[in-house]
N, C-alpha and C positions, 0 to 999 in steps of 0.2 A: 504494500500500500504506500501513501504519501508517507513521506517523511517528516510532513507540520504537523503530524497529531497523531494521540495515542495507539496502542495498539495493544487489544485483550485479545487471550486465547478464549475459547467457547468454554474451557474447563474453568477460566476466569470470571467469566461472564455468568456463568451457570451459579457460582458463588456470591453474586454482588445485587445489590437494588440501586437504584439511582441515587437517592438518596444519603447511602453511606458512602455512594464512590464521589458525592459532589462533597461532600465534609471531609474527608481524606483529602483532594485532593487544595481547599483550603484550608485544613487545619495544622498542615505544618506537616516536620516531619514527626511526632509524635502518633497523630493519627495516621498520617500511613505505615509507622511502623506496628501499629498495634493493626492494623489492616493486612498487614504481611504475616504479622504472627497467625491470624484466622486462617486465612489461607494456606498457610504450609507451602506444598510444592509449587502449588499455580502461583502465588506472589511471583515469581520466576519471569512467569510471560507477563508482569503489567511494567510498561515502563513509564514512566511520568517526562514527560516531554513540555512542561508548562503551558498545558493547558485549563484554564479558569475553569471553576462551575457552570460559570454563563456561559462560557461558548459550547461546553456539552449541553447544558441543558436548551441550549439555541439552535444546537444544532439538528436540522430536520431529519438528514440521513443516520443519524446516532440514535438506533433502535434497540433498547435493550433485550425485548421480547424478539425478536426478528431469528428465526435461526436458518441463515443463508448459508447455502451448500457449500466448505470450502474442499475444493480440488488439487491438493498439491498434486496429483498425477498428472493433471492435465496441464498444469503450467511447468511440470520436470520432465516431462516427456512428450506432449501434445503439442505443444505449441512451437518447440523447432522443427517437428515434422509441418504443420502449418506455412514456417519460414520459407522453407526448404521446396515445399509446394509452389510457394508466389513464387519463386525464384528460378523457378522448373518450369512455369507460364510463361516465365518475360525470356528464357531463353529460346523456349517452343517458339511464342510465336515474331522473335528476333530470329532465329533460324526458317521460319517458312516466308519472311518479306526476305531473308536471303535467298531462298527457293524461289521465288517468284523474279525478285534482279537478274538470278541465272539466266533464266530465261527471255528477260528482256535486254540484258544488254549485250550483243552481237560480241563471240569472239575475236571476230576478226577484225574488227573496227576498233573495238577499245579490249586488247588483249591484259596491259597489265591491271583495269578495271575487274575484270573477268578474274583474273586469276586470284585477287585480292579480296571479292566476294566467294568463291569455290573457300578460301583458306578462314575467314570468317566463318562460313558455313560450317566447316570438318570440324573450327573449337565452339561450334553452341554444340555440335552433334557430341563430340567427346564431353563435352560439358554436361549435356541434359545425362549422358550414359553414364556420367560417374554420381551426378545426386540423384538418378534413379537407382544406382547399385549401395548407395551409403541408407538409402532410405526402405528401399525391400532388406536389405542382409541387416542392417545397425540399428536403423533408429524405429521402424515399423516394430520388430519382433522383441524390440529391449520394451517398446510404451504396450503394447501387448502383455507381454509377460507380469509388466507392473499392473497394469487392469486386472488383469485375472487372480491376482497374488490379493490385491484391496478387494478384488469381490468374495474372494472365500475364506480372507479373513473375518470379513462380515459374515458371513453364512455362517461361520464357525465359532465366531468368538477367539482366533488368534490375531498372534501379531507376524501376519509373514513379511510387512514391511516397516521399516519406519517410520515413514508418515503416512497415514490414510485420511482417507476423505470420512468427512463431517456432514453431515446433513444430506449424505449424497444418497442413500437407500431409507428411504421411508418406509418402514414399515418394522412390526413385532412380534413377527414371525416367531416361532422357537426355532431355535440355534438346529441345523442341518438341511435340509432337504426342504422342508416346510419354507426357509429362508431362502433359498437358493430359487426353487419358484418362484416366491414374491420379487425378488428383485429383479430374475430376469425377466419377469411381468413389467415390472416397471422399465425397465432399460429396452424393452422391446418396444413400449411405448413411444420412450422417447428418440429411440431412432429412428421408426419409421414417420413420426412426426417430421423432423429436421430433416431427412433426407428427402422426403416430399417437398419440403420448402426447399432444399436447394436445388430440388433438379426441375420444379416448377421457376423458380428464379432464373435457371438457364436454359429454356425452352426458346423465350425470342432469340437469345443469341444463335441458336442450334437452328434456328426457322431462316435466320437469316445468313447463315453459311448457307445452308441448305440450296436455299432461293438462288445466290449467290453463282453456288459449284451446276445447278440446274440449266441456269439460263447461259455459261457459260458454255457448257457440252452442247446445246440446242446450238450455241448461234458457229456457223459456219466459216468465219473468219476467225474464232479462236484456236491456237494451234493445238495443237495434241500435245506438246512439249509444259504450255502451260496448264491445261485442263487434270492434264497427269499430275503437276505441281499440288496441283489445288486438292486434286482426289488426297494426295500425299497428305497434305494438311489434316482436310476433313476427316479424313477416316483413322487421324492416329490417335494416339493415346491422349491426347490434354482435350480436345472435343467430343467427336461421335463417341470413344470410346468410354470415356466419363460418362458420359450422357449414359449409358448401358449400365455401366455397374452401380451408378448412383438408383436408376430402374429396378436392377435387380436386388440391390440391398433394400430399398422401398419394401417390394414385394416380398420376400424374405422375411423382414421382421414385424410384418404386416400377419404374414401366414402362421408363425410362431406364436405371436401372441394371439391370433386366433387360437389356436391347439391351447392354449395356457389359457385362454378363457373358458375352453370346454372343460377343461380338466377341473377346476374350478365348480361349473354347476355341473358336472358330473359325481360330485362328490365323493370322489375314488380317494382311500386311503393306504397306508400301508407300502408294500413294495409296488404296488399297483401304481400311485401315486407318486413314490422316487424315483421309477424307472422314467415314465413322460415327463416329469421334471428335468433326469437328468438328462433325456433325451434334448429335450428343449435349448435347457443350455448350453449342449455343447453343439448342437446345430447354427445356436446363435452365434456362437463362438468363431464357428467355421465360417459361416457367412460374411462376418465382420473382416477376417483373416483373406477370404478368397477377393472380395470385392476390393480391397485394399484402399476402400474411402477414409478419410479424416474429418469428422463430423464437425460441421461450422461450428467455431464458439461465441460467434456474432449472432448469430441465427439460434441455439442453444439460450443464451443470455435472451434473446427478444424474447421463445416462447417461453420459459421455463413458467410462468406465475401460473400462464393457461396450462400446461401440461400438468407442473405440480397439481393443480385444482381437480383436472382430469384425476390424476393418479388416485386424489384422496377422494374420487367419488369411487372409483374403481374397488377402490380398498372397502369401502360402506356397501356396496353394493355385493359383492361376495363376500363378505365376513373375513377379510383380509386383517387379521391384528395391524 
């Protein structure tokens, strides 16, 4: 967060009323040390950075009730694969306006033109091949592994990592199977939410390649050198092909949580009940792995109030602890 003001842990937070943190924090250092003695270990996380009563208490975003999801997975693992993404677009589509110069600027008339574009072109291509190869072997399978490790520490009650997310699985389930359902309930939810919203977000773009590469191939003065260019572009991996796995991850955890709804008013217990559970999850699992999308955290952040609100009818509505 900002560095002009405080910062409490949830375990801090869960300890405190407004109240006794606005007198602590002008009463001196006596009441905050008699406020550290209360607290024990969490005193730890509160650091006093001089800020008044009044501007906590003025402050609109300073919610004490509010218990908002923190994700250190996603901002220790998610978010350079994010980077790594923009950065794999601006090369893609810097390598296909190079594909396209090829073909418009004549070898023979501007040779060392020619040759200067070909050699640009070979370092976006080496470029996009090495942050596609750091990002499938390194950074895909490491933020993977941390997911999977923070959802069955939850499911379970251990600690297989360091820091876990907070407020990220709603729900009170008992610890195994029963839990493992519920969240991947919930996480099936919110992907095919979010993934709906971004591959309805890049539909006109997709409409308009489309239009594009169409009326090119139709009209009869465009050469086959360039049309070829264009096929190249469209059909590779940062467009049409996005466009598909963003589709098929939709439909995927669109299907799963179908099956997890039935299982639900099915009211199957037992191993009956852990097997389509674990079935569930590790299909979801697989799916997330195969389509190899990075779930917007812009888009994530817009629906979350809708979704959460979603999830906690979901929960009421099947007797979901």
């Amino acid at each position: 967060g900002s560095s002009a003001g405080p910062y409490f842990s949830p375990e801090a937070l869960a300890m405190l009323d407004p109240t006794r943190l606005a007198c602590s924090f002008c009463g001196g250092r006596a009441a905050m040390a008699t406020l550290r003695q209360e607290l024990g270990p969490a005193a730890g996380n509160i650091r006093h950075r001089g800020v008044s009563a009044h501007q906590i208490s003025k402050n609109k975003d300073f919610d004490m009730h509010q218990n908002s999801p923190v994700d250190p997975i996603r901002i220790n693992y998610f978010d350079i694969i994010e980077k790594v993404d923009k950065r794999a677009n601006v090369l893609f589509f810097v390598g296909a306006a190079l594909t396209f110069a090829s073909t418009l600027v004549p070898e023979v008339r501007y040779p060392k033109l020619f040759v200067w574009i070909q050699i640009a072109f070979l370092a976006t291509v080496v470029g996009l091949f090495l942050l596609d190869l750091t990002v499938k072997l390194r950074l895909s399978p490491r933020a993977a592994d941390a997911r999977a490790q923070d959802f069955l520490s939850h499911a379970y009650g251990q600690d297989l990592l360091e820091t876990r997310t907070s407020g990220y699985y709603n729900n009170n389930a008992e610890l195994g199977m029963q839990k493992i359902a519920a969240q991947t309930f919930e996480n099936t939810l919110f992907t095919k939410e979010i993934s709906r919203a971004m591959f309805n977000r890049q539909i006109p773009l997709g409409i308009i390649y489309g239009l594009i590469f169409v009326v090119g191939v139709a009209n009869r003065d465009t050469s086959i050198t360039l049309w070829s260019a264009a096929a190249q572009v469209l059909f590779g991996e940062q467009i049409f092909m996005r466009f598909v796995r963003l589709w098929w991850l939709q439909r995927r955890a669109e299907q799963i949580h179908e099956d997890l709804r039935r299982l639900y008013i099915s009211g199957s217990t037992g191993v009956q009940f852990d097997s389509i559970a674990m079935d569930a999850y590790t299909r979801y699992e697989m799916s997330k792995s195969t389509a190899g999308i990075t779930l917007s955290s812009k888009i994530y952040t817009e629906l979350n109030p809708r979704l959460t609100n979603d999830w906690n009818q979901l929960r009421a509505r099947y007797a979901i602890p």
